[in-house]
N, C-alpha and C positions, 0 to 999 in steps of 0.2 A: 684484296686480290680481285681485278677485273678483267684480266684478259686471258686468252687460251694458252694450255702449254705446250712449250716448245719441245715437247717430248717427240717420242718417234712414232705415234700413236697417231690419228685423226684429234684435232684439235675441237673440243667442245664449246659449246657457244656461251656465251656471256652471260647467258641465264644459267649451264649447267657449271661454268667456275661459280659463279656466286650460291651454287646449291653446294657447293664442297662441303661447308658447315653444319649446314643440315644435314646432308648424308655422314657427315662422321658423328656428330650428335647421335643419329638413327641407330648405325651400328652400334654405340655404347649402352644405347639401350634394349638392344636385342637381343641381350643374354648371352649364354654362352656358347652360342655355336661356333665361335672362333676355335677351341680348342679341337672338336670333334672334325673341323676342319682342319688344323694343324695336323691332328692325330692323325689322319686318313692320308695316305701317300708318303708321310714322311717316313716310316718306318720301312719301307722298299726301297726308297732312294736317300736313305743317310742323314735325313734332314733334320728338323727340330723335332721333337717329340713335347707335346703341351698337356699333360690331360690332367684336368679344369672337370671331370667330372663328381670327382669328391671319392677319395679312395677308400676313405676309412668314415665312421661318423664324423659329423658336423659336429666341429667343437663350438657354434653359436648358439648361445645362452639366450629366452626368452623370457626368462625367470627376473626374479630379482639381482639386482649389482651395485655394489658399491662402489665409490672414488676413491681413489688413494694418491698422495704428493709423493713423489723422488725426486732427488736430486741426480748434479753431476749429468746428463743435465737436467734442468727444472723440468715437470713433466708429468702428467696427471695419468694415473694407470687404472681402467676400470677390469675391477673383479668379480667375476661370476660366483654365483650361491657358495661354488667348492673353492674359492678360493682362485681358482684358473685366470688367467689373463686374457680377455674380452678385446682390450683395446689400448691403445695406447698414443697420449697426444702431446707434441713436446712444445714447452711454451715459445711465441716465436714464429713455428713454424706451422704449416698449411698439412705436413703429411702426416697421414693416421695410419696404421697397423693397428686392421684387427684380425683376432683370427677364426678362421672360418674352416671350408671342409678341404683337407690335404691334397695338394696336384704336386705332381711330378714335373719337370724342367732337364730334359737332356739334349744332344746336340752330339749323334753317332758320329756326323761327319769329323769333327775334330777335339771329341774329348771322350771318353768315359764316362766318366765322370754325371751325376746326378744329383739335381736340388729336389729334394723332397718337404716341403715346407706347406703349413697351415695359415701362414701371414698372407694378408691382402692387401696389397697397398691401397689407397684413396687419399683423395684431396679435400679437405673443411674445407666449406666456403668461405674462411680468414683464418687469416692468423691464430692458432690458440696461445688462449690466457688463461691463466688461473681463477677461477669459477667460473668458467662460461661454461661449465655443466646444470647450470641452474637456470640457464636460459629456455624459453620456449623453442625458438628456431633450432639451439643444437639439438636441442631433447627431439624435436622431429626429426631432423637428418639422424640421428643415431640411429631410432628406432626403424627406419628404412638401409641404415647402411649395416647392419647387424644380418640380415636378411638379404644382402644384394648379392648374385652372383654373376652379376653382368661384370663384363672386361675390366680389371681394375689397369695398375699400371706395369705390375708385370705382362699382364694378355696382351697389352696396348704393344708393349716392346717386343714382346716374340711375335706380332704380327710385321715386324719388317725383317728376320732372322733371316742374315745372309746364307743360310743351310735350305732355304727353300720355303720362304712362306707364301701362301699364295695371294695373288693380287684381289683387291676386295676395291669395290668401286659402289658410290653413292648412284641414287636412282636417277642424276642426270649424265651416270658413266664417265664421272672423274675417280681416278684410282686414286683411293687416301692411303692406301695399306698395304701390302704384297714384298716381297725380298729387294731389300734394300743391300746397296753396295756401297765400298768407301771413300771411291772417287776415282778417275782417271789414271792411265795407266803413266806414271814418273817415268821418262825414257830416259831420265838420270842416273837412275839406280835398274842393276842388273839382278842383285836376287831377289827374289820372289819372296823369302821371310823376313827382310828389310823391313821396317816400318814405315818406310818410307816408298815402298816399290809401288804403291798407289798413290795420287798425292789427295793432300787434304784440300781443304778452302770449300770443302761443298756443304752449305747450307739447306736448310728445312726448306725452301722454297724452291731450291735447285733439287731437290727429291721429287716435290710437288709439281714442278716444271712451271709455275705459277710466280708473275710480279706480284709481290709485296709490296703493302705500304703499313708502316709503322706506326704506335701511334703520336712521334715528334713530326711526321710528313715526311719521311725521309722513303721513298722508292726505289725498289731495287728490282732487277731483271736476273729470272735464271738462268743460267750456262747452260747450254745445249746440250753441250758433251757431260753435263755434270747431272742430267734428269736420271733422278730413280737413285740416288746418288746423299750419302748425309756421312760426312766424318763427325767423331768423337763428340765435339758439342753440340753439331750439326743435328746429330742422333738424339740427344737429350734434350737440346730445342724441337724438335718433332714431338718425342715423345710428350714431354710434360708442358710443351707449350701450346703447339696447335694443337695436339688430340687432348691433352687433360685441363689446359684453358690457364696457366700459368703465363702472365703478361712477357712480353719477350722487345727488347731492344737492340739494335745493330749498331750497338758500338762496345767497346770496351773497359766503358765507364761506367760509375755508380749511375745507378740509376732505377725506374719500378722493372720488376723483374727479372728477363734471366738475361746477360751479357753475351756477348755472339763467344772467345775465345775462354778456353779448359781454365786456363790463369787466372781469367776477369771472372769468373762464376765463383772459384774457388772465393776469389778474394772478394768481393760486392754480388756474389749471390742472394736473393733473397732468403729467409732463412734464418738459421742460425749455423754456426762453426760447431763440430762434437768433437772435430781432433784437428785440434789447430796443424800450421804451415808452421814448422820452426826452424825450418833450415834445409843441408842436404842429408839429415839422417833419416834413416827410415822412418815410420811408423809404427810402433811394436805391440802397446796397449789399443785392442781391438774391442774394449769391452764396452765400450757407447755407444758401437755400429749395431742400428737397427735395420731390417731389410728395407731397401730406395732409398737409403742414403747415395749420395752423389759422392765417389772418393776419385780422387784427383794424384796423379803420378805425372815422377820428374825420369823421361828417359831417352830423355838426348842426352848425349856421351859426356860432353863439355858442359852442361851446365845443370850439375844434380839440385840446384835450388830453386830451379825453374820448371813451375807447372806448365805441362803441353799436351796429359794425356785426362780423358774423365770418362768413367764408368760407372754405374749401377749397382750397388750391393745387394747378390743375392739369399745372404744367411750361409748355412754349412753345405756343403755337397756331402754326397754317401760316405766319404770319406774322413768329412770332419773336418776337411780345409774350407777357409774365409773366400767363397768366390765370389765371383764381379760378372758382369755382361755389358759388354761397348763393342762400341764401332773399330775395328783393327786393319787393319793393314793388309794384313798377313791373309785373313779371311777374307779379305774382301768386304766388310761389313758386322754388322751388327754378330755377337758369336760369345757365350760362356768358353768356348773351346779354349784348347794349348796347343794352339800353331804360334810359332815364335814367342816362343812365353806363355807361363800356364796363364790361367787368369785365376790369379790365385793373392791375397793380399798379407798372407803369413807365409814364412818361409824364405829362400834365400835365393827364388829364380828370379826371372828379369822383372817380371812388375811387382812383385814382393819386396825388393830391392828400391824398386823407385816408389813406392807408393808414399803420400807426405801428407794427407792432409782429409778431411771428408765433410761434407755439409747436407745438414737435413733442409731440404724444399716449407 
């Protein structure tokens, strides 16, 4: 990224796009003031509620822990003194759940509904394998990510929550962060809970208002009308590409990391598969979803065996249904909410219906 964006803002100079990096690096390690910032305003005007301050004790263990092998899928689970679940790494794949101290996840504007969960997502710096607990390096990152409470990648994604996040800008004031929307408005489509009444096509870089270049050489230019702007994969290339540093390609091919379209992630994401694509039947067995799983839904009318939609697994809400968090339509962006459809992956409403397939990072 080397030139200014075409947002609607004063364009920053070429030293401060190239400082993008740094300043979001900065903020990951600035701990948690993102939540107390979410928290503060949102609860007057409807918006996201994050609180990241640790409600109940810290269930991280400093003590002694054991490893343990599962299957179904392959996956090494460390247990604390009592027995309790520390952590958990599946072979394969880059993302870790461990758990830490309990925040809450709501969104007045368009749900009820509440995730009350102790999991933290994070990224190993590789792939895990079976005994790389024995190693030096992971033994260091544990014993630092056991202890971190800085943004993992739930904080990372409610820092664009179409409900009202606010904008966060690095120290040469390029905004990496703030309420994200899901693209321009379709003067195809007349209602408003269409999925289609915004259109898609807006990528990580058309958020960022910022030319990308790849690393095949392939450069691309953001869409003017599309700044501040990320649909469905667009969202999830954001999130775990540029902010959490997962390698990212712009095509819809196999290739190192994440594919630009919902369909090419599901199918050649990095990773591994936990509940295969097998067709246009539902989904029904939900018992391999860990929370950041990537699950993927078919909900175009005509074509139930085709992936077009992808979201975020965030564990049970208050109620004990399987919720999700993406970029919609409906909301305008980024949203756990039930505007046109719960966001819900059990059950028989509209993305429960289409949901086909999920894959861990």
């Amino acid at each position: 990224m080397h030139s200014n964006p075409v947002g609607r803002r004063g364009g920053p100079t070429r030293r401060a796009v190239l400082g993008t990096i740094v300043g979001v690096a900065a903020a990951g390690a600035a701990g948690g003031y993102a939540w107390d910032q979410l928290r503060q305003g949102s609860d007057e005007h409807g918006g996201t509620v994050a609180d990241g301050a640790g409600t109940g004790p810290s269930a991280r263990a400093t003590g002694a822990h054991t490893f343990e092998r599962l299957s179904a899928p392959a996956r090494t689970v460390v247990r604390a003194a009592d027995g309790g679940t520390l952590a958990t790494f599946t072979d394969g794949a880059r993302t870790a759940v461990l758990t830490g101290p309990t925040r809450t996840f709501s969104e007045p504007r368009t749900t009820e509904a509440k995730v009350t969960t102790d999991a933290w997502v994070r990224l190993l710096p590789r792939e895990w394998q079976r005994g790389m607990e024995k190693s030096a390096s992971f033994k260091s990152w544990f014993r630092k990510a056991l202890v971190d409470t800085s943004p993992d990648v739930f904080a990372v994604a409610f820092q664009y929550s179409s409900a009202g996040a606010p904008d966060k800008h690095n120290a040469a004031g390029v905004r990496y962060a703030g309420t994200a929307h899901f693209g321009p408005r379709n003067a195809a489509v007349n209602n408003p809970l269409d999925f289609a009444f915004h259109d898609e096509q807006s990528d990580f870089y058309d958020y960022l208002g910022l030319p990308w270049t790849f690393p095949d050489g392939t450069r691309v230019q953001p869409e003017r009308d599309r700044y501040g702007d990320a649909d469905c994969s667009g969202f999830q290339r954001l999130v775990w590409g540029y902010r959490m540093g997962i390698p990212l390609h712009n095509t819809n091919t196999k290739g190192a990391g994440l594919p630009r379209r919902a369909y090419a992630i599901a199918a050649d994401g990095p990773g591994r598969i936990v509940i295969p694509h097998t067709g246009k039947q539902q989904a029904t067995d939900l018992s391999a979803l860990q929370p950041g799983d990537l699950v993927f839904f078919a909900i175009i009318k005509d074509r139930p065996d085709f992936i077009d939609h992808c979201g975020m697994y965030m564990g049970l809400d208050d109620q004990g249904r399987h919720r999700f968090y993406s970029s919609r339509s409906a909301a305008n962006g980024p949203t756990m909410g039930d505007m046109s459809g719960h966001a819900l992956l059990d059950g028989t409403d509209f993305y429960a219906r289409g949901f086909r397939a999920a894959r861990r990072l």
